[in-house]
C-alpha positions in Angstrom: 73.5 47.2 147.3 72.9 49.1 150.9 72.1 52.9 150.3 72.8 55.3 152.5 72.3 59.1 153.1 74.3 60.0 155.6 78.0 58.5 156.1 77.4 58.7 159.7 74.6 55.8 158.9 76.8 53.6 157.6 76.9 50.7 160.5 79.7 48.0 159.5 82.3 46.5 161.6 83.8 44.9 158.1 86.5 46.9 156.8 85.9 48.8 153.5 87.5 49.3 150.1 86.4 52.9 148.8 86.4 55.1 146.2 85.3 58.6 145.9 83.3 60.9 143.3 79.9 61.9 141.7 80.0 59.1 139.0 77.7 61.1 136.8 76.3 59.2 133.5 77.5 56.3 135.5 79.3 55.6 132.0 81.6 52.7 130.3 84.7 54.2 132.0 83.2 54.4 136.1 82.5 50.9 135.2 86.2 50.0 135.2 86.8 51.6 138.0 84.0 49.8 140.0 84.8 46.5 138.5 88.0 47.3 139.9 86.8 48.6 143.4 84.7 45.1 143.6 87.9 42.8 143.1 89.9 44.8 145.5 87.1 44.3 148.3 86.7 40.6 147.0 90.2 39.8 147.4 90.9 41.5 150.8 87.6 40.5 152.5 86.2 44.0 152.6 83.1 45.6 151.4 82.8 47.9 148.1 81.5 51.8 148.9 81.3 54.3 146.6 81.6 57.6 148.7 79.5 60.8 146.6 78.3 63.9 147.6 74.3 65.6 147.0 73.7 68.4 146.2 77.2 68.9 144.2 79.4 70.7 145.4 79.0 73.1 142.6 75.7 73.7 143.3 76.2 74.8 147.2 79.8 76.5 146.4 78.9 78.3 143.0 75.3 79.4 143.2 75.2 81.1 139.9 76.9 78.0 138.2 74.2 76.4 135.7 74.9 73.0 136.8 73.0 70.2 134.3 74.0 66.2 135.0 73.4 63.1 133.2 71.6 61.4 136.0 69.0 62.6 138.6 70.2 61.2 142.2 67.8 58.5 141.9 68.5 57.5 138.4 72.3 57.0 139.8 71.3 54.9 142.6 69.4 52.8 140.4 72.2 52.3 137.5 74.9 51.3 140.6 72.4 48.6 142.0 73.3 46.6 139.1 77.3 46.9 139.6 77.8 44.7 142.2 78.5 47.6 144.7 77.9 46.8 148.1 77.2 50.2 149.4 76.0 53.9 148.3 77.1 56.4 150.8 75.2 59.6 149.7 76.5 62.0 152.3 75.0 65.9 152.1 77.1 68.3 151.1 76.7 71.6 152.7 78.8 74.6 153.1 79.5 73.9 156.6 80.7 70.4 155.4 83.3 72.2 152.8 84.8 73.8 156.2 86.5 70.7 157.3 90.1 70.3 157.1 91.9 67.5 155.1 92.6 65.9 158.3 88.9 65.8 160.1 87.5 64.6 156.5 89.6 61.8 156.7 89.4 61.0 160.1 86.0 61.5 160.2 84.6 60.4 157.4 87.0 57.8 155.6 88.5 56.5 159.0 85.6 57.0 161.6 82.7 56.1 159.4 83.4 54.4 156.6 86.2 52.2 158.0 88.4 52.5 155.1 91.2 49.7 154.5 92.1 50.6 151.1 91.0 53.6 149.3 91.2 53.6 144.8 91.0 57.2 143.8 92.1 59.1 140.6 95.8 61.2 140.9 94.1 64.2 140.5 91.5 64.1 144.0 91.8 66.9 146.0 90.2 67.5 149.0 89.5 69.2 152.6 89.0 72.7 153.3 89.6 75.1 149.8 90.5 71.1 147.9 94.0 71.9 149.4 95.1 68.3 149.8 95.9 65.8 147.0 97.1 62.2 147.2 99.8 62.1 148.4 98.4 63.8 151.2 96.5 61.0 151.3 98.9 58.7 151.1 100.4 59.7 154.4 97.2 60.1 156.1 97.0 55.8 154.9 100.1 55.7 157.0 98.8 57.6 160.1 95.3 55.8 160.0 96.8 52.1 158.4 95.2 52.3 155.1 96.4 51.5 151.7 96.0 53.9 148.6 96.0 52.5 145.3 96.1 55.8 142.1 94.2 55.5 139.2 96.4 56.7 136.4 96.1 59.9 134.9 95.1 58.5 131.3 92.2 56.3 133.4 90.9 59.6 134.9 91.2 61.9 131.5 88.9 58.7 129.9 86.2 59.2 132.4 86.5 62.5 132.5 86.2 63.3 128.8 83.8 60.5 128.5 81.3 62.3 131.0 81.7 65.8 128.7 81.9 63.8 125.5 78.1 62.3 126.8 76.7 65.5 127.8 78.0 67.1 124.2 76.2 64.5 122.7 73.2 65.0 124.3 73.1 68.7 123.8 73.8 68.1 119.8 70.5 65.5 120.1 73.3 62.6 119.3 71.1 60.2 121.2 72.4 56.6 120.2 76.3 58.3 120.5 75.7 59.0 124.3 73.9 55.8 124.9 77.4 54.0 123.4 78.9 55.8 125.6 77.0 55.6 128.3 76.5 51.7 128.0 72.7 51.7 128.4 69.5 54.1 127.3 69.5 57.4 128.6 66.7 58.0 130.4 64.3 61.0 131.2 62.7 60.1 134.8 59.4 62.2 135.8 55.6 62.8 137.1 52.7 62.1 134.0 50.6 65.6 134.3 48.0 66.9 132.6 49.0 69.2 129.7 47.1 71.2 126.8 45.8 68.2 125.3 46.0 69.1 122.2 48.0 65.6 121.1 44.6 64.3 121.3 43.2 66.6 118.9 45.9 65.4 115.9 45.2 62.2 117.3 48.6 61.5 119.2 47.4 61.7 122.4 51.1 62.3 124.2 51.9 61.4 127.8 53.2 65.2 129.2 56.4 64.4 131.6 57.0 67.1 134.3 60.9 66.3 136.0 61.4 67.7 139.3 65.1 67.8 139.3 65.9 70.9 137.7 69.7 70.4 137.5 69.0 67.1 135.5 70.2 67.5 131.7 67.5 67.7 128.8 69.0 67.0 125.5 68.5 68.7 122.4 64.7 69.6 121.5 63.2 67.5 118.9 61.4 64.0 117.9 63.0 60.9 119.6 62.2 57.1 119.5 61.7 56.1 123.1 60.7 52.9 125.1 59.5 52.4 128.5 58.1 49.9 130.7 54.3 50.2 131.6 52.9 48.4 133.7 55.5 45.0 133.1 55.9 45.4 129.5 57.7 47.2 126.9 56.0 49.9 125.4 57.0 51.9 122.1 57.0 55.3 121.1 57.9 59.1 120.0 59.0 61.9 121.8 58.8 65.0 121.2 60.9 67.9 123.3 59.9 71.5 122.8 57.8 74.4 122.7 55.0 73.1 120.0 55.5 76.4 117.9 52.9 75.2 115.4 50.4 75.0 117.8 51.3 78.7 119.9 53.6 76.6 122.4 55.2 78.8 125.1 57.4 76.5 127.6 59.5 73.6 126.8 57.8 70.6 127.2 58.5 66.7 127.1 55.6 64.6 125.6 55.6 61.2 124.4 53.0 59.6 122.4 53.0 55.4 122.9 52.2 53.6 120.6 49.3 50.7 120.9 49.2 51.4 124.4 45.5 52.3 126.0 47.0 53.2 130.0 46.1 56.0 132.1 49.5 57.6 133.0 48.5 60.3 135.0 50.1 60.9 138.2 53.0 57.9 137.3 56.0 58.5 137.5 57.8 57.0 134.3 61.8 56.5 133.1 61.6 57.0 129.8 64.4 55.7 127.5 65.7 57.5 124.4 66.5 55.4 121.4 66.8 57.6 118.8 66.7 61.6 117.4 64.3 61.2 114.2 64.1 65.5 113.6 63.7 68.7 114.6 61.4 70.2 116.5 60.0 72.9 113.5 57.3 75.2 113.1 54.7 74.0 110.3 52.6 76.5 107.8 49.6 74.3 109.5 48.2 71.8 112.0 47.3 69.5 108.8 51.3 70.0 108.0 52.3 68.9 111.8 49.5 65.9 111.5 51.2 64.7 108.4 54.3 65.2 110.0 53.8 63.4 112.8 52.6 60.5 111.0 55.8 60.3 108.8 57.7 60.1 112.0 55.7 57.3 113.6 56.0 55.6 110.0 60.1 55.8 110.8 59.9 55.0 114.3 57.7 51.5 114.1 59.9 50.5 110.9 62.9 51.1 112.8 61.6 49.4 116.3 61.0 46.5 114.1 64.6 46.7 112.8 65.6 46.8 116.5 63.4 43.8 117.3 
């Protein structure tokens, strides 16, 4: 898969089959539609592009809007690689962008840049200047600029769309291994190893302290989770914990995992970190010796369990 950041960088004399959207979570139900995207391009000769848009356009049309996704840009980008996509067209999205009409968008970027053939989008895509134009707006701009649109149903889009808010519920309510069925894989928190407090190495946990850049990227539910990630080639064990450490006078939220068996310097790394499983809450304990005891019971549960797993 070729990535691209600008549709205007896209250089391809071949044709293209395309579909459009921000394929957040990347989830069970986008998967049919790519699957489907990839036998379309297979069977015409064409390549495969999904078309999205960074920032969303939520976040540059409604400032104030508290916009939290599933996956960081990157994260995405990694999670398509695998799909069999041919190309990523990232194209900005700005204001100024938002100000084209339905016309010059598909002129300019389906037509002009993309070289569109056949287009797979969901009944409900709206589009140009103010989303005034639908499909069948874009059905007759197929017949002005000879390409073919094909409508994903309305059930089809109502599946991805609910599945998208049914994951990010579940994530909020700390239903870890519910999203990940959802989702089809481990989600995944994706940061920069800083120096915290330290104080995991006093209880003797000493905990890995995860600082994410992306602020619009969705943290689920504080609380102890069973997580794995791979360090440096091989699979490495542990618990999370997400919170504010009230026991120990905690002020901020903070994302710390302890690994287990693993003796790695992980500052300045950057990590993906996948959740496996909520053990508790996050709670405030009479004493440190309570939290120690605490945190020993939950590594207890989380090695039995990886075990199970194994």
């Amino acid at each position: 898969m070729k990535k691209h950041e600008n549709a205007c960088t896209y250089n391809n004399t071949i044709k293209s089959a395309v579909t459009i959207g921000t394929f957040d979570g990347v989830h069970i139900g986008h998967k049919k539609i790519i699957e489907r995207l990839n036998s379309a391009a297979k069977e015409n000769n064409l390549e495969s592009i999904i078309l999205t848009f960074f920032p969303h356009p939520r976040m540059v049309l409604q400032k104030d809007a508290d916009i939290k996704l599933i996956n960081t840009m990157d994260e995405r980008s990694e999670i398509l690689e695998q799909s069999g996509l041919n190309h990523l067209v990232i194209h900005p999205f700005s204001e100024e962008f938002s100000q084209l009409s339905a016309e010059e968008y598909v002129e300019q970027m389906l037509v002009k840049y993309l070289k569109a053939k056949k287009i797979i989008i969901g009944y409900d895509h709206r589009f140009g200047k103010g989303r005034t134009a639908n499909i069948n707006d874009l059905k007759n701009f197929g017949k002005q600029f000879d390409f073919e649109v094909e409508e994903i149903s309305k059930q089809e889009i109502e599946d991805v769309a609910v599945s998208s808010t049914k994951i990010r519920k579940a994530l909020l309510n700390g239903e870890i291994q519910k999203a990940n069925t959802y989702l089809g894989y481990n989600f995944m928190l994706t940061g920069k190893i800083e120096k915290g407090r330290q104080i995991g190495r006093t209880l003797g946990y000493p905990t890995a302290n995860m600082k994410i850049a992306e602020t619009y990227k969705l943290i689920p539910k504080q609380g102890v989770y069973i997580v794995s990630s791979l360090l440096e080639g091989k699979t490495y064990y542990g618990m999370m914990n997400i919170g504010t450490n009230p026991t120990v006078n905690g002020m901020k939220q903070t994302i710390e995992t302890h690994f287990f068996d693993a003796q790695i310097n992980l500052y300045d790394k950057k990590l993906k970190i996948e959740l496996l499983k909520r053990i508790r809450d996050e709670k405030k304990f009479n004493s440190v010796e309570d939290l120690k005891n605490a945190m020993s019971a939950d590594e207890d549960f989380a090695r039995e369990y990886i075990c199970e797993m194994l």
